[in-house]
C-alpha positions as CSV (number, residue, x, y, z in Angstrom):
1,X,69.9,82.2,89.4
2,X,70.2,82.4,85.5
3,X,73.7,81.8,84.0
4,X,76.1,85.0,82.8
5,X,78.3,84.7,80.3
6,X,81.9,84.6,81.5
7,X,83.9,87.6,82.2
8,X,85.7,88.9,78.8
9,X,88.7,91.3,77.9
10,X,87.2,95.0,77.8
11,X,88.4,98.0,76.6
12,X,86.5,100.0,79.6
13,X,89.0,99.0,82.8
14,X,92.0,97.9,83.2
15,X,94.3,95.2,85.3
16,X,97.1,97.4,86.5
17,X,99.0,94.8,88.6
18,X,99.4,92.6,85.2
19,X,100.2,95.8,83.0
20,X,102.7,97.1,86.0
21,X,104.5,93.4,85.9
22,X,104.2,93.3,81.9
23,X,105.7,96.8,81.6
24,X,108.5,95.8,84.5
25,X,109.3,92.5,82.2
26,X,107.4,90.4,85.4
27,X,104.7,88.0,85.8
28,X,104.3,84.9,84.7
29,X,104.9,83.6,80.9
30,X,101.3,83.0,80.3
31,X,100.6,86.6,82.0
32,X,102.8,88.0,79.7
33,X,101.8,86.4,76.5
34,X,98.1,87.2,77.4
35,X,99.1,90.9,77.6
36,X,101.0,90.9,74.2
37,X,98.1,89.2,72.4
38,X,95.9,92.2,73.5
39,X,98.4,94.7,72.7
40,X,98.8,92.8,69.0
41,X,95.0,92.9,68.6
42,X,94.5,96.6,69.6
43,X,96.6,98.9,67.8
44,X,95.5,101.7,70.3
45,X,96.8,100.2,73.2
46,X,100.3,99.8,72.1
47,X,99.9,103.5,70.8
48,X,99.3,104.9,74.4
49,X,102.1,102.7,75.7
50,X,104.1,103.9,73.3
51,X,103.3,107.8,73.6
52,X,103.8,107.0,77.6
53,X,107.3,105.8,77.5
54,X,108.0,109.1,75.1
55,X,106.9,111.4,78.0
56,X,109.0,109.1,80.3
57,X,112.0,110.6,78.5
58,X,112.0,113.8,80.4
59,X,114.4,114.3,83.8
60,X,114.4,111.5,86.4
61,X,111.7,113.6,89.0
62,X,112.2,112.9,92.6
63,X,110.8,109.8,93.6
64,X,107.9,110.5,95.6
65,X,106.4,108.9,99.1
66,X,104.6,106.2,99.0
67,X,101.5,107.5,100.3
68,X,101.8,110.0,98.1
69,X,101.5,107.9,95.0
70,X,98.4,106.0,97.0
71,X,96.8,109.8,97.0
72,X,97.1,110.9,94.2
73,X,96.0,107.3,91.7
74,X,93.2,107.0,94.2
75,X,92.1,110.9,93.0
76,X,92.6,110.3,89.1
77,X,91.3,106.7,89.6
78,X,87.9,108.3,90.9
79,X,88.0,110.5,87.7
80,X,88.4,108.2,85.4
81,X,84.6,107.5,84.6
82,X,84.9,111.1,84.0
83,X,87.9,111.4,81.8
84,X,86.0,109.2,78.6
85,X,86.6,110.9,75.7
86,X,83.4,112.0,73.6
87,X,84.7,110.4,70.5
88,X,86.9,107.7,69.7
89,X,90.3,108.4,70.3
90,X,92.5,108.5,67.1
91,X,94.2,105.3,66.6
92,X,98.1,106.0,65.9
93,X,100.1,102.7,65.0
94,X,103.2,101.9,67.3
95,X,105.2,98.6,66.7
96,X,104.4,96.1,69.7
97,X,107.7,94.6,69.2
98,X,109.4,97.5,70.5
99,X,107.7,97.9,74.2
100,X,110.0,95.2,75.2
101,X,113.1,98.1,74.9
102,X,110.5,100.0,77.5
103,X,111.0,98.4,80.2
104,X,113.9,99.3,81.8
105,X,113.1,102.8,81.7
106,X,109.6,101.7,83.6
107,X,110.3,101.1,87.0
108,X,110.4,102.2,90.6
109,X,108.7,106.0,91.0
110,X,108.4,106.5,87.5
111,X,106.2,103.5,86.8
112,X,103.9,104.5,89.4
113,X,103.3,107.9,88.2
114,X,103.2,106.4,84.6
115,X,100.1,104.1,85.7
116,X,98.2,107.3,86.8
117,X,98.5,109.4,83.4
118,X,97.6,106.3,82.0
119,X,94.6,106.3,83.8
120,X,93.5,108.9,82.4
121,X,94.8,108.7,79.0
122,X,93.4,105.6,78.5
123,X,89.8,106.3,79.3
124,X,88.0,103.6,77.0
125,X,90.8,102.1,75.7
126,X,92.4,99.6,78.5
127,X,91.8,96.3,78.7
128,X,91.0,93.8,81.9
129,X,93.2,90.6,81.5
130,X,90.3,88.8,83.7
131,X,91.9,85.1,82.5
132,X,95.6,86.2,83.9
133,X,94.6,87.8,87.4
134,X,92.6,83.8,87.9
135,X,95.4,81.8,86.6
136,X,98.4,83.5,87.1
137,X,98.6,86.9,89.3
138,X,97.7,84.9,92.4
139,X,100.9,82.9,92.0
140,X,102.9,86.4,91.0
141,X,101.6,88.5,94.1
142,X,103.9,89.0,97.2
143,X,102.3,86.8,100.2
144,X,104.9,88.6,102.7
145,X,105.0,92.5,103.5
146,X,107.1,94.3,105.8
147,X,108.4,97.8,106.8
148,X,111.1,99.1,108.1
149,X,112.0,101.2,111.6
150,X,110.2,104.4,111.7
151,X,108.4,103.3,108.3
152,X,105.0,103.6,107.1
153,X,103.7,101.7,103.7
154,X,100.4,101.3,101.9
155,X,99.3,98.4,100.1
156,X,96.9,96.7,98.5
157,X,96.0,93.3,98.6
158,X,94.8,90.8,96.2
159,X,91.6,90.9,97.3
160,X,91.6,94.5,96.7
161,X,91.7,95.4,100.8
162,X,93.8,98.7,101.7
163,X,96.5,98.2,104.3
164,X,98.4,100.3,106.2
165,X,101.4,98.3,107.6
166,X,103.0,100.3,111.0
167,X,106.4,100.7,111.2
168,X,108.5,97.8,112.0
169,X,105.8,95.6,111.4
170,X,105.2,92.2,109.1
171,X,101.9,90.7,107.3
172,X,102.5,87.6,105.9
173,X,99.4,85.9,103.8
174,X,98.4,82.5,104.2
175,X,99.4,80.4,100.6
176,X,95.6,79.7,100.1
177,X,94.6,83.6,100.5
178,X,91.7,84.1,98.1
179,X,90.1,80.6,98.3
180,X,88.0,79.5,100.3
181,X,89.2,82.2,103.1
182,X,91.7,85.3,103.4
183,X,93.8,84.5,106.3
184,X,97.2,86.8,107.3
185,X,99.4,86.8,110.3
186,X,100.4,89.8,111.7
187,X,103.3,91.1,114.0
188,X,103.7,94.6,114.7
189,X,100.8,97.1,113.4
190,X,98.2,97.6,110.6
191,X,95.2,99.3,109.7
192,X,92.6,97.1,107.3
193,X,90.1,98.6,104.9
194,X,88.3,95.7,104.4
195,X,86.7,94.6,100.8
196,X,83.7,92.3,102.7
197,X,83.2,89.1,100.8
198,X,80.6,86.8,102.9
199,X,81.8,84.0,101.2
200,X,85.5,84.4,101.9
201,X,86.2,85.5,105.4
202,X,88.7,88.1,106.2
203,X,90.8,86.6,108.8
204,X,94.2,88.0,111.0
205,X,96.0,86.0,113.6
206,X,97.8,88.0,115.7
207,X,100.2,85.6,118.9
208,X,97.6,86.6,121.2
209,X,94.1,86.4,119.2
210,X,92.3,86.0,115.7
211,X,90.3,89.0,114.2
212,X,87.1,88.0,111.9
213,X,86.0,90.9,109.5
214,X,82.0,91.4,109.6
215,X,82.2,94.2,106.8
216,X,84.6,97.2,108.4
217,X,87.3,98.9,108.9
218,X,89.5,98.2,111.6
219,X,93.2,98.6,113.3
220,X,95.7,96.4,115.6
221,X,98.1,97.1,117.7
222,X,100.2,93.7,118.5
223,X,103.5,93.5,121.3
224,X,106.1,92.2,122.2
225,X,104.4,90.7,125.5
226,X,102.2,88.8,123.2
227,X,99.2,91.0,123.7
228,X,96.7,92.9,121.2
229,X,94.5,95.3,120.6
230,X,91.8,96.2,118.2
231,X,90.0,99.8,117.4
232,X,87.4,99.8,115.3
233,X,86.1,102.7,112.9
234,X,83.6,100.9,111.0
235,X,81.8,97.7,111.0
236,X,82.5,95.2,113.4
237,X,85.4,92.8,114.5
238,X,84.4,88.9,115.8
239,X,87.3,88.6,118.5
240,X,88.9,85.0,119.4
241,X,91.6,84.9,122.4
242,X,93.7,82.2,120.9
243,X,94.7,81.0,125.0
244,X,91.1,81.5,126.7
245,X,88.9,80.8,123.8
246,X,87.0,83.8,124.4
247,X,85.6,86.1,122.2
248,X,83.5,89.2,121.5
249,X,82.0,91.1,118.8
250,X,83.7,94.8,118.7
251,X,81.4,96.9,117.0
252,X,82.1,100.8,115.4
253,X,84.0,103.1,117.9
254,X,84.7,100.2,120.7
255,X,88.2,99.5,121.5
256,X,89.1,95.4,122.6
257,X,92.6,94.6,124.6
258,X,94.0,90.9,124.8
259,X,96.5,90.8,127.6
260,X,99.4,88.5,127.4
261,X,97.9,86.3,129.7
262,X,95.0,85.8,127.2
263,X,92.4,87.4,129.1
264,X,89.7,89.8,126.3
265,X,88.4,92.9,127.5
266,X,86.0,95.2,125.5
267,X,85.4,99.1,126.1
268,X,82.4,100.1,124.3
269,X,82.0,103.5,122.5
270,X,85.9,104.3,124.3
271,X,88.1,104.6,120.6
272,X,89.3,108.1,120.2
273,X,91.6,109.7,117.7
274,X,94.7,108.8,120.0
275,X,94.5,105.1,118.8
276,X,94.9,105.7,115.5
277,X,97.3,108.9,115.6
278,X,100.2,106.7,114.6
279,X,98.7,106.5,111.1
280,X,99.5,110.1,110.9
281,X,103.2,109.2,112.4
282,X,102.6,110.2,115.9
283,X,102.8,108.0,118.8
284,X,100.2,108.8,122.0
285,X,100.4,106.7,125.2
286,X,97.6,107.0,127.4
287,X,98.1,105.0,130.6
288,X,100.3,102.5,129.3
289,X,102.5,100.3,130.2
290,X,106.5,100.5,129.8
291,X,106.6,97.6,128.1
292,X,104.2,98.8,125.6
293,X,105.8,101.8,125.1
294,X,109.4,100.2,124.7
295,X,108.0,97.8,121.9
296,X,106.3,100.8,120.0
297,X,109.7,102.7,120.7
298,X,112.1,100.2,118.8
299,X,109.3,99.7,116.0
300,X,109.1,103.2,115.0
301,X,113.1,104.5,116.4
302,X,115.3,101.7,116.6
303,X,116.0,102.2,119.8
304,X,116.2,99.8,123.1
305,X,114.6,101.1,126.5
306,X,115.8,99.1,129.3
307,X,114.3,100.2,133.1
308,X,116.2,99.0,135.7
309,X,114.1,96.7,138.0
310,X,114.0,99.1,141.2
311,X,112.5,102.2,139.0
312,X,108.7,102.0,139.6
313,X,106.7,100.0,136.6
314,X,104.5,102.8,136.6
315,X,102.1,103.9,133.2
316,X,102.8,106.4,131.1
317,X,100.9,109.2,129.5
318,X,103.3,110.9,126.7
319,X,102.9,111.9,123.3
320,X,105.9,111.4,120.8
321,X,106.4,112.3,117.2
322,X,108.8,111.6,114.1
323,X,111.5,114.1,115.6
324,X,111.5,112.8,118.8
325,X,113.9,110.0,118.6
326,X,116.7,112.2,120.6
327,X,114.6,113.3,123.6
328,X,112.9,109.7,124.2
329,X,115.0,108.3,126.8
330,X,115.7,111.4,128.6
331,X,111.3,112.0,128.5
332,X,110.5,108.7,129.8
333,X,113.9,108.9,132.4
334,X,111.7,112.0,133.6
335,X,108.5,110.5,134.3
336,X,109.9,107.1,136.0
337,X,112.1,109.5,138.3
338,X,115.1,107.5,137.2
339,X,118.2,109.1,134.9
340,X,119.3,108.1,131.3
341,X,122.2,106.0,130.1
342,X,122.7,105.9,126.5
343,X,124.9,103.3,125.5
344,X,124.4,103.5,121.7
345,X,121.2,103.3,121.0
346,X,120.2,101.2,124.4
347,X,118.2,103.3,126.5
348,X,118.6,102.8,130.1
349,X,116.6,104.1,132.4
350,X,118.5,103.5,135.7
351,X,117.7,104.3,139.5
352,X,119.7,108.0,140.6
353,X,122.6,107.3,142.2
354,X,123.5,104.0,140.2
355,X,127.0,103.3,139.7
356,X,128.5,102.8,136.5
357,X,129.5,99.7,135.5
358,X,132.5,99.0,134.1
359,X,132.5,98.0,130.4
């Protein structure tokens, strides 16, 4: 192995977590202080910042979804090789001094679509602030994500893995994520695009197992009843019941279940398009149990299904989708041959014939 000369500041890429904390007034001291000594030594840089925020001036736009925004930088992101300029840009002074008035104005929806023109604007010009992201950014990162009911976010994680975090769900990183391992907990459900590192293993505990990346991309599904599941789309996925000690490999296409009980089951070639259609905000049940389907239901409506003992604890096939929040309980109420009590957003699925009680 011969030695390389360590990483240095470049005017060909950029760090935009450390220029999206600097232009928020975040990050650490040091963080910041590295930032304003490359804006001081490169006139240029403080010019497109300062032509940015003068653009920022026009009508508040509507903020937009947050997949949205993952769209559309990951399109200009994948044109920015192709956006250098043949020349060198002109370089236009700007006073440095002044960017710290910016930053009020740089926040929430408008940042985000300020990062993307800058992108491209930028081509050859922004810098990488390769000291910062090892020193400081690793303290300044969130180690706790979480969505709300019926919500669906997009994030990316230090490591540069893309998540998709399911509605009513939480992934919390462990405090030494990017040393000598990436381990998360998860409750609820997420989809991983994993950024393979052999020497740091990509790890997620889940109550009922622990999922080991081998280079892939991969989904779980976690409930209430302690049990998981894993589809995988590409790669493979080591599997560890946390109660039996079991385990299995999961390669591309097989589906694995871990019942509450602990007990690891794998279905080879079985994943279909059903398992991951909640990424696209439907829900599909296919032979599943009512309590499975009550966890996903409070996750992704708010809501509380309660079956009355003496129904049948049959499985359900039933697709639902972001408008069907109204018609849940009286769907499910159907296909237990029971009838619907809504007491406020409690669902109860009682036996006919049932007597009210008295409040």
């Amino acid at each position: 192995m011969t030695n390389q000369d360590p990483p240095r500041d470049t005017p060909q890429s950029a760090d935009w977590d450390a220029l999206a904390r600097f232009v928020a007034g975040e990050g650490t001291p040091d963080e910041r202080a590295h930032v304003q000594r490359q804006l001081a030594s490169e006139p240029a840089h403080a010019a497109l910042l300062h032509s940015l925020d003068q653009a920022l001036q026009a009508p508040e736009p509507v903020p937009p979804m947050a997949s949205e925004v993952e769209a559309a930088l990951a399109v200009v992101l994948a044109r920015r090789d192709e956006a250098r300029p043949s020349a060198p840009p002109r370089r236009v002074p700007a006073p440095v001094t002044s960017l710290d008035a910016y930053r009020s104005r740089w926040r929430g929806a408008r940042m985000l679509a300020a990062a993307a023109v800058l992108v491209v604007a930028g081509a050859g010009l922004l810098w990488k602030t390769v000291a910062a992201r090892d020193d400081a950014s690793s303290a300044a990162a969130p180690s706790r994500f979480s969505t709300q009911v019926g919500a669906l976010d997009s994030l990316r994680l230090p490591d540069g893995t893309r998540v998709l975090l399911g509605p009513g769900s939480e992934l919390a990183l462990h405090a030494d994520f990017g040393g000598a391992s990436r381990e998360m907990t998860l409750k609820g459900e997420a989809r991983f695009d994993v950024v393979h590192d052999e020497a740091r293993p990509f790890i997620v505990h889940t109550d009922a197992a622990t999922f080991r990346d081998i280079g892939t991309v991969f989904a779980i599904h976690t409930d209430a009843g302690n049990g998981a599941r894993v589809v995988v789309t590409e790669g493979s996925v080591s599997v560890v019941s946390r109660k039996l000690n079991t385990s299995a490999t999961v390669g591309a296409g097989d589906r694995a279940t871990i019942a509450a009980e602990g007990a690891l089951s794998v279905e080879r070639a079985a994943a279909t398009s059903d398992d991951l259609a909640w990424t696209t905000g439907k829900l599909i049940f296919r032979d599943a149990p009512v309590a499975q389907v009550a966890e996903d239901i409070r996750r992704w409506y708010g809501l509380e299904l309660r079956v009355d003992s003496g129904l049948p604890t049959g499985r359900l096939n039933v697709t639902f989708d972001r408008a069907s929040a109204g018609s849940v309980g009286t769907i499910v109420a159907a296909m237990l041959g029971g009838e619907l009590r809504d007491e406020g957003g409690v669902l109860h699925i009682m036996a006919k014939g049932t007597p009210v009680r008295p409040k």
